[in-house]
C-alpha positions in Angstrom: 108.3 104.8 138.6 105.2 104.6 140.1 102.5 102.2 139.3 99.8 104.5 138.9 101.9 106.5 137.2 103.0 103.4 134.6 99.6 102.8 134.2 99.2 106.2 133.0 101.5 106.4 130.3 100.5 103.0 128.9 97.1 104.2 129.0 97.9 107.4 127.1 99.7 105.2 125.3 97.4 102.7 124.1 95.4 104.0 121.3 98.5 105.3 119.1 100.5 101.6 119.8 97.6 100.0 118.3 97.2 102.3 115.2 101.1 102.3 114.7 101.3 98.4 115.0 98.6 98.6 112.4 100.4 100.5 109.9 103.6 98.4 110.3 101.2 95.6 109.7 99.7 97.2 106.7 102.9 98.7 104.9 104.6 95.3 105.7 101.6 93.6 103.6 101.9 96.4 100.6 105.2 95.5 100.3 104.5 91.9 100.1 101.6 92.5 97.7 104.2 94.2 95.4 107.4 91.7 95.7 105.9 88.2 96.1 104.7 86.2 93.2 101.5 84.0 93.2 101.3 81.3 93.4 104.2 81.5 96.1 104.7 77.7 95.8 104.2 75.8 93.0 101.9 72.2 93.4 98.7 71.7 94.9 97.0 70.7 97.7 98.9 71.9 101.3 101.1 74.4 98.4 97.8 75.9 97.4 96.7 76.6 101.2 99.6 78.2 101.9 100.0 80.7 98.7 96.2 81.7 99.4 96.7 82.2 102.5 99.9 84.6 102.5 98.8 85.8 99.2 95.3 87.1 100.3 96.8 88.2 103.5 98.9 90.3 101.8 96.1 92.7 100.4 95.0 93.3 103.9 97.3 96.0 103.7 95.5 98.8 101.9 92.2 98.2 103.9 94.1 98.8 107.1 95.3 102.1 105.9 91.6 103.6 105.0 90.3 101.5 108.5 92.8 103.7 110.3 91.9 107.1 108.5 88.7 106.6 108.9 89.2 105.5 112.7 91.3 108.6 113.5 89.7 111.7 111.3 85.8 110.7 110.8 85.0 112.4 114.5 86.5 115.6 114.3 85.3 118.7 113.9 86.1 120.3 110.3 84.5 123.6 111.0 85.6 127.3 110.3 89.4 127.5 110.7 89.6 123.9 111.2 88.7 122.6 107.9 91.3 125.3 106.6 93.6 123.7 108.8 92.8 120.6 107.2 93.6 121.5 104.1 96.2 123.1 104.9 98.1 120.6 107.3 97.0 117.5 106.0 95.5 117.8 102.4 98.5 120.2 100.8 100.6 117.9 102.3 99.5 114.8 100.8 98.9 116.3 97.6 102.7 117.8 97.2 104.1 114.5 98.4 102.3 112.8 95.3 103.7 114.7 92.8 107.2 115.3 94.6 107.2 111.4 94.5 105.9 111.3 90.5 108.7 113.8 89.6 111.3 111.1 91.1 110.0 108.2 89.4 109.7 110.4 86.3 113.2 111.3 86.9 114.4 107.6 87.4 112.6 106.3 85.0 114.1 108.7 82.2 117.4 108.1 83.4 116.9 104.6 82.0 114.3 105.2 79.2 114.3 109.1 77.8 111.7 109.3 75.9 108.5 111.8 74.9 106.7 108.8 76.3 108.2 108.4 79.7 107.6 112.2 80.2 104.1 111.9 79.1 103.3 109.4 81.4 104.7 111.0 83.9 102.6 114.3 83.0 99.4 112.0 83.1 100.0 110.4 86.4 100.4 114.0 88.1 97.4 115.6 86.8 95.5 112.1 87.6 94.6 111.2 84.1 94.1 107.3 83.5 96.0 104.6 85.0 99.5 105.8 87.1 102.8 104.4 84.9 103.8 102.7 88.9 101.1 100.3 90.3 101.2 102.3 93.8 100.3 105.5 92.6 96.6 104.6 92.3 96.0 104.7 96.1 97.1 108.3 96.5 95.4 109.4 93.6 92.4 107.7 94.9 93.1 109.5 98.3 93.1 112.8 97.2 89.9 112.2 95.8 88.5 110.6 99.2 90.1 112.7 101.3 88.3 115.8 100.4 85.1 113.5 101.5 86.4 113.7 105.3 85.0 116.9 106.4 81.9 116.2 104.2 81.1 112.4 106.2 82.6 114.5 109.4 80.1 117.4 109.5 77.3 114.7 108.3 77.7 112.8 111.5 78.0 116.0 113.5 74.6 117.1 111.9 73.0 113.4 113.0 73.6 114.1 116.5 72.3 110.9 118.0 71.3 109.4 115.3 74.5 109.5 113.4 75.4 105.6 114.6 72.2 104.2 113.2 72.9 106.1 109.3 76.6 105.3 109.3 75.9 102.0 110.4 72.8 101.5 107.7 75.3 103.6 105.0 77.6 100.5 106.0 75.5 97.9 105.7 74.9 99.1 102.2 77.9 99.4 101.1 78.8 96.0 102.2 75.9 94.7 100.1 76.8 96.7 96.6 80.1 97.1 97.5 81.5 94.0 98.6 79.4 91.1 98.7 77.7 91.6 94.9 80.8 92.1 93.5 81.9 88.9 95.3 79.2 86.7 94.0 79.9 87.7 90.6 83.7 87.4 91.1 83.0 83.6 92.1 80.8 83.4 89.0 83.6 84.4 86.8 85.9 81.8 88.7 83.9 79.2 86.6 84.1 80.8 83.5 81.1 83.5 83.8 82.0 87.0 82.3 80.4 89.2 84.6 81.8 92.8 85.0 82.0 92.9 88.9 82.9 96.4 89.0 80.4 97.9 87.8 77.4 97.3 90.6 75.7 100.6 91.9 75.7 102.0 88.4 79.7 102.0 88.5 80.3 103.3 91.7 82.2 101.1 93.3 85.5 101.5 92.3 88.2 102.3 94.1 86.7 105.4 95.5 83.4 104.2 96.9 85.8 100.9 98.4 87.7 103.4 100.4 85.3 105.3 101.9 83.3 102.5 102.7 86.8 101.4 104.7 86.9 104.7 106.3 83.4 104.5 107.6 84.3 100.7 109.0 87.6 102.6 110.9 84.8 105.0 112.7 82.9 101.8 113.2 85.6 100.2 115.4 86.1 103.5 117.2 82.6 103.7 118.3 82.0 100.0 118.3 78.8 100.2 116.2 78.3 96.5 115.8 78.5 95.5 119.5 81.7 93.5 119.1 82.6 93.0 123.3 85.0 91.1 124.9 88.3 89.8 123.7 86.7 86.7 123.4 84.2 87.8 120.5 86.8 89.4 118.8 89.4 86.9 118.6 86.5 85.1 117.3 85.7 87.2 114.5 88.9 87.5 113.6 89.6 83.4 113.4 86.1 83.1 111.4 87.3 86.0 108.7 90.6 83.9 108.0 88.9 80.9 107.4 86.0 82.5 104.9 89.3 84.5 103.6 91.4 81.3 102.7 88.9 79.3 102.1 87.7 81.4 99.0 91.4 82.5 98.1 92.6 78.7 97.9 89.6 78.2 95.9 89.8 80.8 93.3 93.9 80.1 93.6 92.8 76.4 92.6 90.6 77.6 89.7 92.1 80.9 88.1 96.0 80.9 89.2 95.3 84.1 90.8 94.5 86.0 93.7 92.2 89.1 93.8 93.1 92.2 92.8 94.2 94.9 95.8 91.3 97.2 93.9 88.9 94.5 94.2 85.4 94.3 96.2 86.2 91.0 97.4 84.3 90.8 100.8 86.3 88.5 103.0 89.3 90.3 103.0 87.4 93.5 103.9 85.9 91.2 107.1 89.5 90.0 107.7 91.0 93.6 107.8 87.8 94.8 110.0 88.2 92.2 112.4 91.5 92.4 112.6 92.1 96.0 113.1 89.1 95.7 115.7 90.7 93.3 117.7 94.3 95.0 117.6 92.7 98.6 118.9 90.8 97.3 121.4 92.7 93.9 123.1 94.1 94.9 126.4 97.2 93.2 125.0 99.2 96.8 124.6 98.8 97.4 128.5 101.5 94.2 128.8 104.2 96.5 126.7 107.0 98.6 127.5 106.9 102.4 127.0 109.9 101.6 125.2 108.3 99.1 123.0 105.8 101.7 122.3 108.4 104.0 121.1 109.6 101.2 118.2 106.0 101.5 117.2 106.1 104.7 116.8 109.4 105.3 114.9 108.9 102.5 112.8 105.1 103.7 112.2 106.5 107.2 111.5 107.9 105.7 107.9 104.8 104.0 106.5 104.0 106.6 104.2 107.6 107.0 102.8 107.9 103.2 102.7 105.4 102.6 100.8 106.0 105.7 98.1 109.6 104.2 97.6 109.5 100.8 98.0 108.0 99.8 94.4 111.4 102.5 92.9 113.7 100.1 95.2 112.1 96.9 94.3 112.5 98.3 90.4 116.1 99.6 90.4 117.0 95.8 91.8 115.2 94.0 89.5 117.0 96.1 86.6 120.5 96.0 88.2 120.6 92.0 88.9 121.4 90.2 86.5 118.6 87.4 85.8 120.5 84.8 85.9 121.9 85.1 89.3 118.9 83.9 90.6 120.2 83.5 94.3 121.5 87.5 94.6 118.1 88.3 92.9 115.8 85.8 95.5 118.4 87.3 98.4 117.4 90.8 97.4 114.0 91.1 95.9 112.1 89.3 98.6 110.1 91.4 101.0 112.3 91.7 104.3 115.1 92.8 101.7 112.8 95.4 100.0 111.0 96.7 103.2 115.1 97.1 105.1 116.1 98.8 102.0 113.0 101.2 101.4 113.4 102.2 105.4 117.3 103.0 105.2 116.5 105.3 102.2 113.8 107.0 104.4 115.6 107.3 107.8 118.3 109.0 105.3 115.5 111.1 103.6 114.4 112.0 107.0 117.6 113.9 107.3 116.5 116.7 105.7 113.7 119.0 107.4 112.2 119.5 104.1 112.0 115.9 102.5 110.7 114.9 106.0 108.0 117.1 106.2 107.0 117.2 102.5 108.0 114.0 101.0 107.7 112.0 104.8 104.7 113.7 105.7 106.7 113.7 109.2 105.1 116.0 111.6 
């Protein structure tokens, strides 16, 4: 093969190994989020650094998913036939995966516990009515509420011709401010016993709504570079100054509360670690050093986010009842990320079997 025409390919190449490396990144992080205790060590001092550090890291992974929406969908054109299209292709899609996926953990969960109850809450979850009965379900819901936002912010920056940098960028400076760094001050208030209700800045929008459209409208950022981040250099830079704000504060509130933020929460540094981080990735000329075959792992792997992460937490459930507590070795062996994350991706490459459950329960294209 040529070198011009290797060049090519890894230049067509480059934009979707980024984003997929991105997603593996971020479902890999989910997963953590939803199988590793904190604190992860026990003790202080070093301990403490080290359970901020993977602990806060492992939120990053929700951010990256709305960065890399908002990266790939904010600049297209929603108009006449192709906003039905949307809807059709990309909204009806999401939308019947969510409740295909409520009606199996429903199904499983009544197998164990059939109740009125169990069937209520199932009921609830589907039409979107309080809190989902499985901790992962509030990011659909919350992204078929968002989602329907895309063609709105799409036809707004259409309609802003060349202006539509400076109001995005102003819209994100903004939400930074109410959204993330007001929150943050009164989280680290409460850290020292203050009661202040974070969430509810900007007259109670913020939430988890406002959060991820303000992540969407950072992923269009990187794409058109709106804060004149150049050079590998400055971004590498970024990135290394994020990680230190982000476990600085995390091994601080770790120290004082026990905890780490919640995945819902405005907490501003790991918004700035999953901006910076997700800049650097799409735009390092690092992906120009890798195989077309490499590429291709991307890809597949990429290509089971979604199912991953709508299975994983019915995986990491079915273990924890099956093992008996106290084997504790068979349970550490099992329930740990890696073993979670193996087993979630077996039960989707099976899934994927089936034109159907790909297409519908996958979203495989």
């Amino acid at each position: 093969m040529s070198d011009a025409l290797t060049s090519t390919i890894k230049s067509t190449h480059k934009r979707s190994v980024a984003v997929d490396f991105l997603r593996i990144i971020a479902i890999t992080a989910v997963v953590c989020v939803h199988t590793l205790p904190v604190p992860i060590l026990k003790g202080t001092g070093l301990r403490v650094l080290i359970s901020a550090a993977v602990g806060s890291l492992s939120k990053i992974g929700v951010p990256l998913f709305l960065i890399i929406t908002g990266y790939l969908m904010l600049d297209r054109d929603y108009s006449g036939s192709k906003l039905k299209r949307f809807l059709r292709h990309n909204y009806l899609l999401l939308l019947v995966s969510f409740e295909g996926w409520v009606v199996i953990a429903t199904a499983m969960k009544l197998v164990v516990d059939p109740a009125i109850d169990t069937m209520s809450a199932g009921l609830r979850t589907m039409l979107c009515i309080g809190e989902p009965f499985m901790v992962h379900f509030w990011y659909m819901q919350m992204l078929l509420g968002i989602y329907l936002f895309i063609p709105v912010i799409a036809a707004f920056i259409k309609a802003c011709g060349e202006q539509a940098d400076r109001y995005v960028r102003l819209l994100i400076i903004v939400g930074i401010v109410f959204l993330l760094i007001f929150p943050t001050i009164q989280m680290m208030y409460n850290w020292t016993g203050g009661t202040s209700a974070y969430e509810m800045t900007l007259g109670g929008f913020v939430g988890r709504g406002a959060l991820g459209l303000l992540y969407m409208l950072l992923g269009y950022a990187i794409k058109k570079n709106l804060f004149s981040v150049d050079g590998n250099v400055a971004r590498i830079g970024l990135v290394v100054v994020s990680l230190v704000l982000l476990w600085g504060l995390s091994t601080l509130e770790l120290s004082l509360t026990s905890t780490i933020f919640p995945a819902t929460t405005g907490f501003f540094p790991i918004a700035f670690a999953a901006f910076a981080f997700a800049n650097w990735m799409i735009h390092t000329p690092l992906w120009n050093q890798f195989s077309i075959r490499f590429a291709n792992v991307l890809q597949y792997l990429a290509g089971y986010a979604f199912g991953i992460y709508m299975v994983h937490p019915l995986i990491h459930e079915v273990m924890a009842k099956l093992i008996p507590q106290d084997v504790s070795f068979v349970r550490i062996l099992s329930l740990n990320p890696i073993s979670v994350f193996l087993i979630s991706l077996c039960c989707c490459i099976l899934l994927s079997q089936f034109k159907l459950l790909r297409k519908w329960l996958l979203l495989q294209k």
